[in-house]
PyMOL commands that place a pseudoatom at each C-alpha (Angstrom):
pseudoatom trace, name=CA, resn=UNK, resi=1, chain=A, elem=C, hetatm=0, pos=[2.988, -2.673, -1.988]
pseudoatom trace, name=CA, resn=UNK, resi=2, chain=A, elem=C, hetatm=0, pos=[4.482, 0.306, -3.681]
pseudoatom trace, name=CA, resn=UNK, resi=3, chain=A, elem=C, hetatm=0, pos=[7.383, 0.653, -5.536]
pseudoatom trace, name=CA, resn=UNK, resi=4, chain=A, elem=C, hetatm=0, pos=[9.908, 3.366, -6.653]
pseudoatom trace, name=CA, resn=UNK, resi=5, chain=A, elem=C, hetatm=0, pos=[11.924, 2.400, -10.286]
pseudoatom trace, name=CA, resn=UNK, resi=6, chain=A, elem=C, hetatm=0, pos=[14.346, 4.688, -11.515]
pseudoatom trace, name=CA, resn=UNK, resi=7, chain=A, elem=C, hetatm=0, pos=[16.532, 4.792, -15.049]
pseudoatom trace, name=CA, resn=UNK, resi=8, chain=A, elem=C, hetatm=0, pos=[20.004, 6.142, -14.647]
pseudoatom trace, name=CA, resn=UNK, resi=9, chain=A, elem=C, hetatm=0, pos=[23.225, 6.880, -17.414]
pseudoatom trace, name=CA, resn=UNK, resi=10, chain=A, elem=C, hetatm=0, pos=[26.250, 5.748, -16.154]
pseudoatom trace, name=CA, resn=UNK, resi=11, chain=A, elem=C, hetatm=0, pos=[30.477, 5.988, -17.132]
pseudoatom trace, name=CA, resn=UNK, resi=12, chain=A, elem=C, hetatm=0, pos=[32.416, 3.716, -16.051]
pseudoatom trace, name=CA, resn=UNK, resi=13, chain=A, elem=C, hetatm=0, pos=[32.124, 0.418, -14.380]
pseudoatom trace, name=CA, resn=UNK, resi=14, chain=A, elem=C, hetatm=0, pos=[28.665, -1.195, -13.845]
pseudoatom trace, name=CA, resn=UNK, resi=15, chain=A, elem=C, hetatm=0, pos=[29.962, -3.970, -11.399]
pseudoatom trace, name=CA, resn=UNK, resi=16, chain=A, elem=C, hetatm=0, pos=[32.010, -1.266, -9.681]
pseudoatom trace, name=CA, resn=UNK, resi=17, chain=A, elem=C, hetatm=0, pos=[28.731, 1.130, -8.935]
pseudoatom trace, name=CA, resn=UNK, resi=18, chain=A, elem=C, hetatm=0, pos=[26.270, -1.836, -7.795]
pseudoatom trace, name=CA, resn=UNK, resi=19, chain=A, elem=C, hetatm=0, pos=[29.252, -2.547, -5.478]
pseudoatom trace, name=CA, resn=UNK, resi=20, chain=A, elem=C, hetatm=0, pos=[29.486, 0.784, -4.351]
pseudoatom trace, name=CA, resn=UNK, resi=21, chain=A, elem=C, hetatm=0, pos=[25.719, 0.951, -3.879]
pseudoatom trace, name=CA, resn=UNK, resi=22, chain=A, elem=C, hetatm=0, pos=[25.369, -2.585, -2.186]
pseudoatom trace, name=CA, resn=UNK, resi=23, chain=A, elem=C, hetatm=0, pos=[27.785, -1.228, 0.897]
pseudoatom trace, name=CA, resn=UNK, resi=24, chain=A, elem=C, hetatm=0, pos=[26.427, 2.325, 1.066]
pseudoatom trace, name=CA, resn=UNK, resi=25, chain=A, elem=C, hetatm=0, pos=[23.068, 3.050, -0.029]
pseudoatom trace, name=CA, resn=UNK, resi=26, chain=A, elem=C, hetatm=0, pos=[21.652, -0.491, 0.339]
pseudoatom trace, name=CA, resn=UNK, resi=27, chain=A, elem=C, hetatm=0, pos=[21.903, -0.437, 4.393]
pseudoatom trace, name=CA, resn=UNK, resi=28, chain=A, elem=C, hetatm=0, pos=[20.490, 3.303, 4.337]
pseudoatom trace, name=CA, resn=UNK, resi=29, chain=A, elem=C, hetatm=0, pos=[17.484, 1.983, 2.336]
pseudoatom trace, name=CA, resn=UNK, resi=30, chain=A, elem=C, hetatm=0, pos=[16.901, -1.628, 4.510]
pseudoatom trace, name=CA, resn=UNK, resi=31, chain=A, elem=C, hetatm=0, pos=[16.952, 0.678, 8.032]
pseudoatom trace, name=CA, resn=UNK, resi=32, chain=A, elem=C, hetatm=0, pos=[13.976, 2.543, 6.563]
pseudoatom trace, name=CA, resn=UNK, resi=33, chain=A, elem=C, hetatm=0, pos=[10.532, 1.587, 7.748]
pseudoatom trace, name=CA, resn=UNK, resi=34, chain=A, elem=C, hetatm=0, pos=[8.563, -0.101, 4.824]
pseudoatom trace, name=CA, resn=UNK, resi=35, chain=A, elem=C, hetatm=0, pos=[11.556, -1.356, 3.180]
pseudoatom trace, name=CA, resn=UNK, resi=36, chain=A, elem=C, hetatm=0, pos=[11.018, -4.980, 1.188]
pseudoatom trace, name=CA, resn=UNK, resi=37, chain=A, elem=C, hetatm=0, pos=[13.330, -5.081, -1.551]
pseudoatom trace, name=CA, resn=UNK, resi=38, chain=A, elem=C, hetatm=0, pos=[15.947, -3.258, -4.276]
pseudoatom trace, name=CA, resn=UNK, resi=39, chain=A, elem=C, hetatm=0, pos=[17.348, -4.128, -7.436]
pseudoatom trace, name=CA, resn=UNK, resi=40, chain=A, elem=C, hetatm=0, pos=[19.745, -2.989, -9.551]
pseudoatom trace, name=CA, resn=UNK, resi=41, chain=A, elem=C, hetatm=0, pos=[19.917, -4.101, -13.385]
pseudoatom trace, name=CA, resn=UNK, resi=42, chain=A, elem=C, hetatm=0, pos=[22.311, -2.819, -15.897]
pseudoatom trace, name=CA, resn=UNK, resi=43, chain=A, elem=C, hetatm=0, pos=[21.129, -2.961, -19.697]
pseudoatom trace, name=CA, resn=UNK, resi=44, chain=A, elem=C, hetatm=0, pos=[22.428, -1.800, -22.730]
pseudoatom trace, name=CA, resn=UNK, resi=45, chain=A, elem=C, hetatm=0, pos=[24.647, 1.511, -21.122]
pseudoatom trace, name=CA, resn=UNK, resi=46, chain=A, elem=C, hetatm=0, pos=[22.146, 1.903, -18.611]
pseudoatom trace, name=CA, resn=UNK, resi=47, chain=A, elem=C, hetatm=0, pos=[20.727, 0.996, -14.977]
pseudoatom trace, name=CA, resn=UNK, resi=48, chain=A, elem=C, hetatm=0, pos=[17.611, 1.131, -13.664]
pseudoatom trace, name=CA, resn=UNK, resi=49, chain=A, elem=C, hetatm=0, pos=[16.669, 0.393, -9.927]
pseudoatom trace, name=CA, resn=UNK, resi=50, chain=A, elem=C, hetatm=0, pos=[13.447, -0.890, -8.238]
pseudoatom trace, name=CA, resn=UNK, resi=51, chain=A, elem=C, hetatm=0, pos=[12.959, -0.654, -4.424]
pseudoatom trace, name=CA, resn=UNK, resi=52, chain=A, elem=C, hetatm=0, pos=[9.818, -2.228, -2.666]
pseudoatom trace, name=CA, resn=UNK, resi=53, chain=A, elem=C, hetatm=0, pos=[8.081, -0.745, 0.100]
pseudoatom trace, name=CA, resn=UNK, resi=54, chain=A, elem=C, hetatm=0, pos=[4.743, -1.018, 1.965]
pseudoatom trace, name=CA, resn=UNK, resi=55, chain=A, elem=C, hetatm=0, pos=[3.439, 2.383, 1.307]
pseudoatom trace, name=CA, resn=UNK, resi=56, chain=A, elem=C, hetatm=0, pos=[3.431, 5.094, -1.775]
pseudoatom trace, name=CA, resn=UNK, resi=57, chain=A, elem=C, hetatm=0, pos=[4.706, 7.504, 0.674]
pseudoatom trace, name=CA, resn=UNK, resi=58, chain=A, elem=C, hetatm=0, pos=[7.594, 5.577, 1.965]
pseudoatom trace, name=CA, resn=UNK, resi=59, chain=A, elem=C, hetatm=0, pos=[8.805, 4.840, -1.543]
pseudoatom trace, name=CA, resn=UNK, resi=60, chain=A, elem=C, hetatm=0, pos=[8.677, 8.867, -2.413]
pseudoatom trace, name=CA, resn=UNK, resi=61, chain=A, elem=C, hetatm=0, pos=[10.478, 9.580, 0.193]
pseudoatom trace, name=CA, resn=UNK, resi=62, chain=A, elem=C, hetatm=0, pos=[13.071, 6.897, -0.431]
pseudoatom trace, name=CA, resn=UNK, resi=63, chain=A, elem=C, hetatm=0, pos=[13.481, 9.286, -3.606]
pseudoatom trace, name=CA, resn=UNK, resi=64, chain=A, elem=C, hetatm=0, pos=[15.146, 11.860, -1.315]
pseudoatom trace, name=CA, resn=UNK, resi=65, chain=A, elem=C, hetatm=0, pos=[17.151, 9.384, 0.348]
pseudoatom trace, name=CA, resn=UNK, resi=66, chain=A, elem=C, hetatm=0, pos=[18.497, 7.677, -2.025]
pseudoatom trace, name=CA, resn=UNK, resi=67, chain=A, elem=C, hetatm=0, pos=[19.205, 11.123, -4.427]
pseudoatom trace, name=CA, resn=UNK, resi=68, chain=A, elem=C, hetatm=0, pos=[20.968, 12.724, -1.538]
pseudoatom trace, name=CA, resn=UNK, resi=69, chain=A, elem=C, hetatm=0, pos=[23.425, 9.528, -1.048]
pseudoatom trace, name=CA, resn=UNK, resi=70, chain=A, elem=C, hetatm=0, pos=[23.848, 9.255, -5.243]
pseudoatom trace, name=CA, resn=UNK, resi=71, chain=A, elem=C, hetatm=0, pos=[25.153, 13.109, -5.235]
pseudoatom trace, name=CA, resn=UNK, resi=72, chain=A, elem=C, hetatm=0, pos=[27.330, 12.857, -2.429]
pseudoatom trace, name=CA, resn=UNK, resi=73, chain=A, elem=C, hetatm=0, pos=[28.693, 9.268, -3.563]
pseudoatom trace, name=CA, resn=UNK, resi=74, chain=A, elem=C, hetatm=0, pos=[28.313, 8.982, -6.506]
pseudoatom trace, name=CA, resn=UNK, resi=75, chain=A, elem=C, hetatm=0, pos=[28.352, 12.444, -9.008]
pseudoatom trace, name=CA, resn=UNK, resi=76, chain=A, elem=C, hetatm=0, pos=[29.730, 12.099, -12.084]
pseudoatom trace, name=CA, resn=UNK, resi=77, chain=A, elem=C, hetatm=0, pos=[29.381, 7.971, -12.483]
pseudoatom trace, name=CA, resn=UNK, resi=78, chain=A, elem=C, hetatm=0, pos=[25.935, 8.220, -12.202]
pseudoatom trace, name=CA, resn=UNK, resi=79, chain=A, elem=C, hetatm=0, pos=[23.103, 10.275, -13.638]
pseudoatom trace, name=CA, resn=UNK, resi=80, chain=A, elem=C, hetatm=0, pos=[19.219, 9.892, -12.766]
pseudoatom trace, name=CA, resn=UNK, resi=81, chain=A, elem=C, hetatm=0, pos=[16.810, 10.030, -15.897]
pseudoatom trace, name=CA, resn=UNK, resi=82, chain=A, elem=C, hetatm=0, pos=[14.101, 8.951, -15.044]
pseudoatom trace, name=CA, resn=UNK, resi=83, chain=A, elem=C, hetatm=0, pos=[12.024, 8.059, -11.706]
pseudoatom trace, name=CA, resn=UNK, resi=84, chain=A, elem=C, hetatm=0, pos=[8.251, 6.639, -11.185]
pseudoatom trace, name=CA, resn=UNK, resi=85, chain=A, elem=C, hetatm=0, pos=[6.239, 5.174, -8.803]
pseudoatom trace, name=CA, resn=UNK, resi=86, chain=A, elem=C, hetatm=0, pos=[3.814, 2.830, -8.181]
pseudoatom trace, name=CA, resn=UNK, resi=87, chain=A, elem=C, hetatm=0, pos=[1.859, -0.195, -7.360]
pseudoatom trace, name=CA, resn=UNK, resi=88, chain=A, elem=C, hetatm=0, pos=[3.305, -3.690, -7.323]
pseudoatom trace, name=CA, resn=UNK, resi=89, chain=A, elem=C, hetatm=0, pos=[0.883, -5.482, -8.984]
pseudoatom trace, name=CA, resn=UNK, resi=90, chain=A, elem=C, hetatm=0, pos=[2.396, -9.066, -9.278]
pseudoatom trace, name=CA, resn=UNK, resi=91, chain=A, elem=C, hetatm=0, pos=[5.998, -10.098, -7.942]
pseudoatom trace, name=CA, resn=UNK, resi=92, chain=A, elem=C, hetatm=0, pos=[7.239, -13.581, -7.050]
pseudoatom trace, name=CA, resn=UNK, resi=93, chain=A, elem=C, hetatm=0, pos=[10.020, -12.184, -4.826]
pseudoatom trace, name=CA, resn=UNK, resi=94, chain=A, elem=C, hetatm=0, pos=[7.501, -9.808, -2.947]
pseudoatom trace, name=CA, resn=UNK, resi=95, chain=A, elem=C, hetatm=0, pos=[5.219, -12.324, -2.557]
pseudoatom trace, name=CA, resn=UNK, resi=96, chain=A, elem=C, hetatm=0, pos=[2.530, -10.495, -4.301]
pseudoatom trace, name=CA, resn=UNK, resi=97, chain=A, elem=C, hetatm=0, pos=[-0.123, -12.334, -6.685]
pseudoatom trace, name=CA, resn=UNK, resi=98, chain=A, elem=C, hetatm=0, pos=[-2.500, -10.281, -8.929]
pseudoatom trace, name=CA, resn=UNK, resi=99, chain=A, elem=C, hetatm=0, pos=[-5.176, -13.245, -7.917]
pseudoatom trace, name=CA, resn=UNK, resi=100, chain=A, elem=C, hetatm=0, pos=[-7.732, -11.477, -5.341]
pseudoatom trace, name=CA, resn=UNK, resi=101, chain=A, elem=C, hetatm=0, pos=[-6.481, -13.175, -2.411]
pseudoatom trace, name=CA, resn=UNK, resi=102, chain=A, elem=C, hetatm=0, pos=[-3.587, -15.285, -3.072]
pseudoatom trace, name=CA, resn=UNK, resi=103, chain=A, elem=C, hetatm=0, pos=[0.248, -14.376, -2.250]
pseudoatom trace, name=CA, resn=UNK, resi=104, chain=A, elem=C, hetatm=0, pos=[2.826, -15.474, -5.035]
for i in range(1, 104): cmd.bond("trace and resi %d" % i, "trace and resi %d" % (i + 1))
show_as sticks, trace
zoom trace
C-alpha cells in the first residue's frame, strides 16, 4: 500500500475547504483505480492530506489529479507546500500490520 501526504497553507475557513473537497475532489479520487482512503487534518494554520492507494504509481499520479482540481477549485484558499510519497507501513484503517503476515 502506497500513500501520497501532502502539507498545504490555507486563508480562510478550514471546515469550509474540507467541505468543498469532500463534494468535489473526494468522488474524483474514490473513481480512481487503487483508491483506499483520504484524509484531511487541519493543525495549527495548516492542512495536510493523506490518500491510500494500492500502488506507488497510482498515488503519483493522484498528484496530478488532485493538483489540477485544487487550481481550478480552489486557488487562492489553498496553497500546496509540501508533497511525499510512500509506503504504508502500519494503519488500522487500511488494514495494514507491520507484523510479517498479519492485517491490522
Amino acid at each position: 500500500m502506497h500513500a501520497r501526504l501532502a502539507r498545504y497553507t490555507f486563508s480562510g475557513d478550514a471546515e469550509e475547504i474540507a467541505r468543498r473537497v469532500e463534494d468535489g475532489m473526494l468522488p474524483i479520487l474514490q473513481a480512481q483505480p487503487g483508491f483506499k482512503a483520504y484524509t484531511v487534518v487541519e493543525s495549527d494554520g495548516e492542512i495536510f492530506s493523506f490518500s491510500g492507494w494500492d500502488s506507488a504509481e497510482q498515488a503519483e499520479s493522484a498528484n496530478a489529479l488532485i493538483a489540477g482540481w485544487v487550481a481550478d477549485n480552489l486557488a487562492g484558499d489553498i496553497q500546496l507546500t509540501e508533497a511525499r510519497f510512500g509506503e504504508v507501513r502500519l494503519s488500522t484503517t487500511l488494514g495494514i500490520s507491520a507484523k510479517v503476515g498479519a492485517t491490522a
